[in-house]
N, CA, C and O atoms as a GROMACS GRO file, in nm:
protein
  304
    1UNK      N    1   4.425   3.991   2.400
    1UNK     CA    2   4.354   3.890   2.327
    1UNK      C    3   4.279   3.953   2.210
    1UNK      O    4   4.218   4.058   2.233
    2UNK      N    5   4.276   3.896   2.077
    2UNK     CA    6   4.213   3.940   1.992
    2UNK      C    7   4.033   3.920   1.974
    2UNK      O    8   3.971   3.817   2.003
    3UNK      N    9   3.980   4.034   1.924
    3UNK     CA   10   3.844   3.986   1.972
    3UNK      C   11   3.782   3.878   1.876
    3UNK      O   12   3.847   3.853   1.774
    4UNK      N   13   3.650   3.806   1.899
    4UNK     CA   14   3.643   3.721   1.843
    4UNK      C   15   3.578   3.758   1.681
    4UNK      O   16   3.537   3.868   1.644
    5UNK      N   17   3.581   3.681   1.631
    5UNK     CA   18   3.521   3.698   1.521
    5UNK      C   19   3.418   3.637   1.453
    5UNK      O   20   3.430   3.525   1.403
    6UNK      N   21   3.311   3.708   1.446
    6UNK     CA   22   3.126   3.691   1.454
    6UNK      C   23   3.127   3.649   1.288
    6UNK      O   24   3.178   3.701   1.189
    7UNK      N   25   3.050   3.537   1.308
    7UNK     CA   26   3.004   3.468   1.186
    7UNK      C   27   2.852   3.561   1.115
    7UNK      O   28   2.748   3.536   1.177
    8UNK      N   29   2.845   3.615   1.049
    8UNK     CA   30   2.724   3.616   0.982
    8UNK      C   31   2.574   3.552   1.016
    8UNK      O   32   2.582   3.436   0.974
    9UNK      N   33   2.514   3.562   1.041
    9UNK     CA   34   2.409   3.516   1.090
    9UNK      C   35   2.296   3.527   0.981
    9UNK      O   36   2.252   3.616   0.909
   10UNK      N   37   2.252   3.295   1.018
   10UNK     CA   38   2.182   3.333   0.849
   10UNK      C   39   2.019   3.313   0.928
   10UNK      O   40   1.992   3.260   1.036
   11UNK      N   41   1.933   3.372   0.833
   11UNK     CA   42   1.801   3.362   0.865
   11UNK      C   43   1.754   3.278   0.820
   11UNK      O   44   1.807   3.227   0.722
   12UNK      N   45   1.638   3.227   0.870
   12UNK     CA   46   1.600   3.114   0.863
   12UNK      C   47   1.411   3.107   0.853
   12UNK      O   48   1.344   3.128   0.954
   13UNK      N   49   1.380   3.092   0.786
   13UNK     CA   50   1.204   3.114   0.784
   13UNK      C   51   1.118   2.931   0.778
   13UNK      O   52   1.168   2.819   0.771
   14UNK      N   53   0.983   2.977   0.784
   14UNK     CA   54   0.954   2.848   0.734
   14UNK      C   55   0.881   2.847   0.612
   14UNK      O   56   0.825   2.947   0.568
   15UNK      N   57   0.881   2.732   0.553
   15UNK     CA   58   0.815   2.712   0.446
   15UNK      C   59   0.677   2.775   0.415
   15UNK      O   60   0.607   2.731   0.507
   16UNK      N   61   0.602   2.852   0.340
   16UNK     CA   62   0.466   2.861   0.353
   16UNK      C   63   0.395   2.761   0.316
   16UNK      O   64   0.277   2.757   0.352
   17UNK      N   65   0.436   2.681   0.253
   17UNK     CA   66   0.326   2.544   0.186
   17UNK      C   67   0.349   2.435   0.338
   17UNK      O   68   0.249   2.418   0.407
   18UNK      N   69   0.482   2.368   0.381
   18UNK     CA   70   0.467   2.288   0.474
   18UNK      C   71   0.543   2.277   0.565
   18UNK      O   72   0.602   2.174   0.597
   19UNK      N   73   0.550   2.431   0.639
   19UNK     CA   74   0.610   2.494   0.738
   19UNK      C   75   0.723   2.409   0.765
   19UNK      O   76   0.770   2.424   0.878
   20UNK      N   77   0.782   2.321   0.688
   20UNK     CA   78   0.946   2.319   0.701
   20UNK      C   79   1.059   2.447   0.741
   20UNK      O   80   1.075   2.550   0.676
   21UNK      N   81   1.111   2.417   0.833
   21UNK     CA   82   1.237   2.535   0.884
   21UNK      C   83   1.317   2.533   0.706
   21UNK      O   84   1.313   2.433   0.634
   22UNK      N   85   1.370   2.635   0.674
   22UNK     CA   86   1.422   2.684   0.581
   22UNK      C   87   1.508   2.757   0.565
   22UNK      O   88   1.451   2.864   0.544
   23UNK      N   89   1.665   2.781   0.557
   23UNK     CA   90   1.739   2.860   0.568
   23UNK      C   91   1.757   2.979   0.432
   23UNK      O   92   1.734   2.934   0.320
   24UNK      N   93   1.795   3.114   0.443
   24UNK     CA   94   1.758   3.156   0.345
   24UNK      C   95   1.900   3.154   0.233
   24UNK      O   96   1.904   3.228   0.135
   25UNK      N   97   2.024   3.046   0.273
   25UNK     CA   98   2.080   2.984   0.202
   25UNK      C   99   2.035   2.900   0.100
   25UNK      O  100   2.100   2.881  -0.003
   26UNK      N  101   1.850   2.812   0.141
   26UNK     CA  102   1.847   2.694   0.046
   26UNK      C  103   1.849   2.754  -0.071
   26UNK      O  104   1.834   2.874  -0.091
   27UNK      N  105   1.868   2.668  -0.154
   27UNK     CA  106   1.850   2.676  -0.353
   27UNK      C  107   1.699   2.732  -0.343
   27UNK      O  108   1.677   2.838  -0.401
   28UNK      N  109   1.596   2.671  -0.277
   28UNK     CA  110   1.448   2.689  -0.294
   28UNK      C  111   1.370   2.786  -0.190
   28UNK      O  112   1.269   2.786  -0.120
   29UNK      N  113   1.458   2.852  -0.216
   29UNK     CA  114   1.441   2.937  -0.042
   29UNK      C  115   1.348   3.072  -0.125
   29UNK      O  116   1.394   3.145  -0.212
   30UNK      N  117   1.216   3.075  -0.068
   30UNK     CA  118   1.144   3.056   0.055
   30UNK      C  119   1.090   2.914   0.090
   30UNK      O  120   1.026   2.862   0.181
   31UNK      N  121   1.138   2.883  -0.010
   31UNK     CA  122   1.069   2.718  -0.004
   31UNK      C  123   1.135   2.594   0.029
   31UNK      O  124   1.252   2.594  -0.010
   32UNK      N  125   1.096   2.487   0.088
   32UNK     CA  126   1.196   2.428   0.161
   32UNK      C  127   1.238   2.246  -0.026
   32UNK      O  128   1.316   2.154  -0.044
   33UNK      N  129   1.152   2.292  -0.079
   33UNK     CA  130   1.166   2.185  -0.210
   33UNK      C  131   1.113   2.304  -0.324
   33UNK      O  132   1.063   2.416  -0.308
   34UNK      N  133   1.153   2.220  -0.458
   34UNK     CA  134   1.116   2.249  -0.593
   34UNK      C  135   0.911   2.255  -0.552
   34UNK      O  136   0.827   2.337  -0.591
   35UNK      N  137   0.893   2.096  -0.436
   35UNK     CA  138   0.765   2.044  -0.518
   35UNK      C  139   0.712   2.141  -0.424
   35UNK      O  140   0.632   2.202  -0.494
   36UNK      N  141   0.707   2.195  -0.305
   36UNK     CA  142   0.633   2.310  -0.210
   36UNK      C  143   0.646   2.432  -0.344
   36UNK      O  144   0.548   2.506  -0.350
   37UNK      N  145   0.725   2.450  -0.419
   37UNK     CA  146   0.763   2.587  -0.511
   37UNK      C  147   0.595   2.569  -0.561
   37UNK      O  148   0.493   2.636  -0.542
   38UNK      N  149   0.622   2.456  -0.626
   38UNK     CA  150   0.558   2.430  -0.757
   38UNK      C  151   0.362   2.445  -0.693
   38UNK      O  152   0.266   2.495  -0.750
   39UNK      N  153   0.370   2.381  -0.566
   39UNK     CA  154   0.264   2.386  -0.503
   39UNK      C  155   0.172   2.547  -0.497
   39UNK      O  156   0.063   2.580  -0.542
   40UNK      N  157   0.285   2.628  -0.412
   40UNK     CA  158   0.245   2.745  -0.455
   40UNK      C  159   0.196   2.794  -0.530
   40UNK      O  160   0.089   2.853  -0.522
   41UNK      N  161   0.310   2.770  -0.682
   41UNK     CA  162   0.234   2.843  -0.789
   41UNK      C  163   0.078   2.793  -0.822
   41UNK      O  164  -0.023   2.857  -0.850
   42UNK      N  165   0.098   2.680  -0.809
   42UNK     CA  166  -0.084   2.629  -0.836
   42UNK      C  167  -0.153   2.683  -0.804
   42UNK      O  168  -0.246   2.731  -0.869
   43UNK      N  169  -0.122   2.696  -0.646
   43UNK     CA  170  -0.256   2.842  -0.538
   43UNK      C  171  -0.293   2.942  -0.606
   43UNK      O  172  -0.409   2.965  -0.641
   44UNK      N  173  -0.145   3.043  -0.640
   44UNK     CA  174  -0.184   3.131  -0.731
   44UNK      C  175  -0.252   3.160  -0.868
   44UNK      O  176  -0.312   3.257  -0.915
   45UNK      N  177  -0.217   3.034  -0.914
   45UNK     CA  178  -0.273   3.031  -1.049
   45UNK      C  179  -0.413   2.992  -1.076
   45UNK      O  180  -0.474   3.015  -1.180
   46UNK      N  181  -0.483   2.897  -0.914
   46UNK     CA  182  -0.625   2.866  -0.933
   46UNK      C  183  -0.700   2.992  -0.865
   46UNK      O  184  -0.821   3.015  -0.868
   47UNK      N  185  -0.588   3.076  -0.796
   47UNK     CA  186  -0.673   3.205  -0.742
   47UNK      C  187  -0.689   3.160  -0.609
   47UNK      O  188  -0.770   3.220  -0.539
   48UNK      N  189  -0.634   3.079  -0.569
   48UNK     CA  190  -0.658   3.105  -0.384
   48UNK      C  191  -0.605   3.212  -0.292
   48UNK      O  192  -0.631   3.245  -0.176
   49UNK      N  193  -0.507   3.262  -0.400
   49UNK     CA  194  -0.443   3.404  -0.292
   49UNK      C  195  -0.450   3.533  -0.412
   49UNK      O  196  -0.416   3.545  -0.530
   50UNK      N  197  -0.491   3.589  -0.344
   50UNK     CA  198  -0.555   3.704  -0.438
   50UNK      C  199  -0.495   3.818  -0.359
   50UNK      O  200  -0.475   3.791  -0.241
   51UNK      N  201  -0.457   3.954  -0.401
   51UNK     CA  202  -0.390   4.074  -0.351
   51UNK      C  203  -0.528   4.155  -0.400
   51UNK      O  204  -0.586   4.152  -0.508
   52UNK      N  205  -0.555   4.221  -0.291
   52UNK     CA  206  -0.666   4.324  -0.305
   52UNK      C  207  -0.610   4.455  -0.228
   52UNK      O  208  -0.542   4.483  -0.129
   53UNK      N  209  -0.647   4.490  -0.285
   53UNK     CA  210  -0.633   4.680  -0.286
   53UNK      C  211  -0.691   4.744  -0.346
   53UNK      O  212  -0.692   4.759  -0.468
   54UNK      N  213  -0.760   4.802  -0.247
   54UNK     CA  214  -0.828   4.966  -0.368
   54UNK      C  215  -0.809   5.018  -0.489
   54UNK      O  216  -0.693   5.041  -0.522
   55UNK      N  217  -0.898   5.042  -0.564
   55UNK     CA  218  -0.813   5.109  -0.749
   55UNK      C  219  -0.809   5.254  -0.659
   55UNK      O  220  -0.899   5.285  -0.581
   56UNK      N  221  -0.680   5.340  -0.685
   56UNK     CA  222  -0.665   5.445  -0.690
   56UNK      C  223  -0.688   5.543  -0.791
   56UNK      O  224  -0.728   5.658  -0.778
   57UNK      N  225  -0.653   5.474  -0.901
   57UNK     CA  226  -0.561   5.551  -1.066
   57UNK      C  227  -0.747   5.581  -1.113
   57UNK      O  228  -0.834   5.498  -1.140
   58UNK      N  229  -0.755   5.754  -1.106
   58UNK     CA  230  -0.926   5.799  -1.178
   58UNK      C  231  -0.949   5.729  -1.278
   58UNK      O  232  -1.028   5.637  -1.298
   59UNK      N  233  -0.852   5.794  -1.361
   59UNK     CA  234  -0.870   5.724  -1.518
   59UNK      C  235  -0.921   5.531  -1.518
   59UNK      O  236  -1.025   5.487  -1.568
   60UNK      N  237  -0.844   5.475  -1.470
   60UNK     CA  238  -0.884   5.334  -1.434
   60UNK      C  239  -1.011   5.362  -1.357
   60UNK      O  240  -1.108   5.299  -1.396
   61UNK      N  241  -1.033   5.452  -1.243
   61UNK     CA  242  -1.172   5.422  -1.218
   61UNK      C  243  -1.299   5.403  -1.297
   61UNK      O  244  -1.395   5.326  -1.296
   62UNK      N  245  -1.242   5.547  -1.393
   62UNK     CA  246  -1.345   5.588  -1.496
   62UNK      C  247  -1.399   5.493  -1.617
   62UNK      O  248  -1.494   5.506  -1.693
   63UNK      N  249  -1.314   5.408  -1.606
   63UNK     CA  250  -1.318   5.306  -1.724
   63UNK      C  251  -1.427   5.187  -1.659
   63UNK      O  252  -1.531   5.157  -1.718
   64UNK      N  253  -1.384   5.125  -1.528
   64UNK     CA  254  -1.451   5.061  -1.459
   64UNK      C  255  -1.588   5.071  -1.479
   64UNK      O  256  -1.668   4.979  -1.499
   65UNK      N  257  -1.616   5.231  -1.468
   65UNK     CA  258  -1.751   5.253  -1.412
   65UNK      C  259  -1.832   5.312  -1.532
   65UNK      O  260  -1.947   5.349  -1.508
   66UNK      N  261  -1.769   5.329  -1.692
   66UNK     CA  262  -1.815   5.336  -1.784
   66UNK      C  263  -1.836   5.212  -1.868
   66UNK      O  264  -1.912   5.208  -1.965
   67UNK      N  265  -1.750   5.094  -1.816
   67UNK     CA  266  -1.795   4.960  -1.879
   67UNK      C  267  -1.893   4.941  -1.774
   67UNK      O  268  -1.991   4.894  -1.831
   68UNK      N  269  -1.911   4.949  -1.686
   68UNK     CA  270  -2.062   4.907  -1.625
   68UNK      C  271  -2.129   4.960  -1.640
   68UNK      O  272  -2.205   4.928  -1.549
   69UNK      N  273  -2.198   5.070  -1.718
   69UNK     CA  274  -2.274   5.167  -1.700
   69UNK      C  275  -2.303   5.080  -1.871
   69UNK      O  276  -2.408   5.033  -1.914
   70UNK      N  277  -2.175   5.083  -1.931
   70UNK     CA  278  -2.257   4.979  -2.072
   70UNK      C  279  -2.341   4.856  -2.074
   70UNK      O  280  -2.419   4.828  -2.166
   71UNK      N  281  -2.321   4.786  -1.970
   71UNK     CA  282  -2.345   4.672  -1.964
   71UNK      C  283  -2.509   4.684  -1.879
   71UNK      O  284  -2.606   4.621  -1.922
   72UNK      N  285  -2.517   4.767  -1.766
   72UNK     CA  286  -2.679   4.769  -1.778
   72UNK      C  287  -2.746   4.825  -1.881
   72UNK      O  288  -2.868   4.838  -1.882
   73UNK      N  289  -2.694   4.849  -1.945
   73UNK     CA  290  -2.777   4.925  -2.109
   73UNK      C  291  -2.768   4.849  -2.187
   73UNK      O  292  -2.828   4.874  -2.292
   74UNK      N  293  -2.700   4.732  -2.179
   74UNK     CA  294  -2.736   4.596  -2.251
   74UNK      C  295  -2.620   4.589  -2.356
   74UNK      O  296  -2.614   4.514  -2.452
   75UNK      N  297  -2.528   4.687  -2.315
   75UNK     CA  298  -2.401   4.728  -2.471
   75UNK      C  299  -2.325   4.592  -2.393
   75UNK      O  300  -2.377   4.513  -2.314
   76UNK      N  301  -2.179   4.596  -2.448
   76UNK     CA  302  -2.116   4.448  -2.467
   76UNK      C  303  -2.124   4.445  -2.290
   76UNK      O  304  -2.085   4.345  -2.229
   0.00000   0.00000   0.00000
């Protein structure tokens, strides 16, 4: 007998805006619509999800902490 032959197996997540099941076939995939897409971006764009991480980079530190060092001295 010949062995069988295994279909691909698709994943499937849920929506983050309205935990709709979601295959990662859809057109809008991670998203289960355009209007959950669009929802998202709003979050991001009014700042409800923010990525925080430590500054590593000195040079960027140094800048940080030389514009503040202006600004209690009353410079811009």
């Amino acid at each position: 007998m010949p062995p069988k032959k295994q279909t691909p197996k698709i994943k499937s997540l849920h929506c983050p805006s309205c935990k709709k099941l979601v295959k990662a076939t859809d057109e809008d995939f991670p998203f289960c619509s355009d209007r959950c897409r669009r929802i998202d971006l709003g979050k991001w764009a009014m700042g409800a999800y923010k990525i925080s991480s430590p500054v590593l980079d000195p040079d960027l530190l140094e800048d940080l902490e030389g514009s503040e060092r202006g600004n209690e001295r009353g410079g811009n």
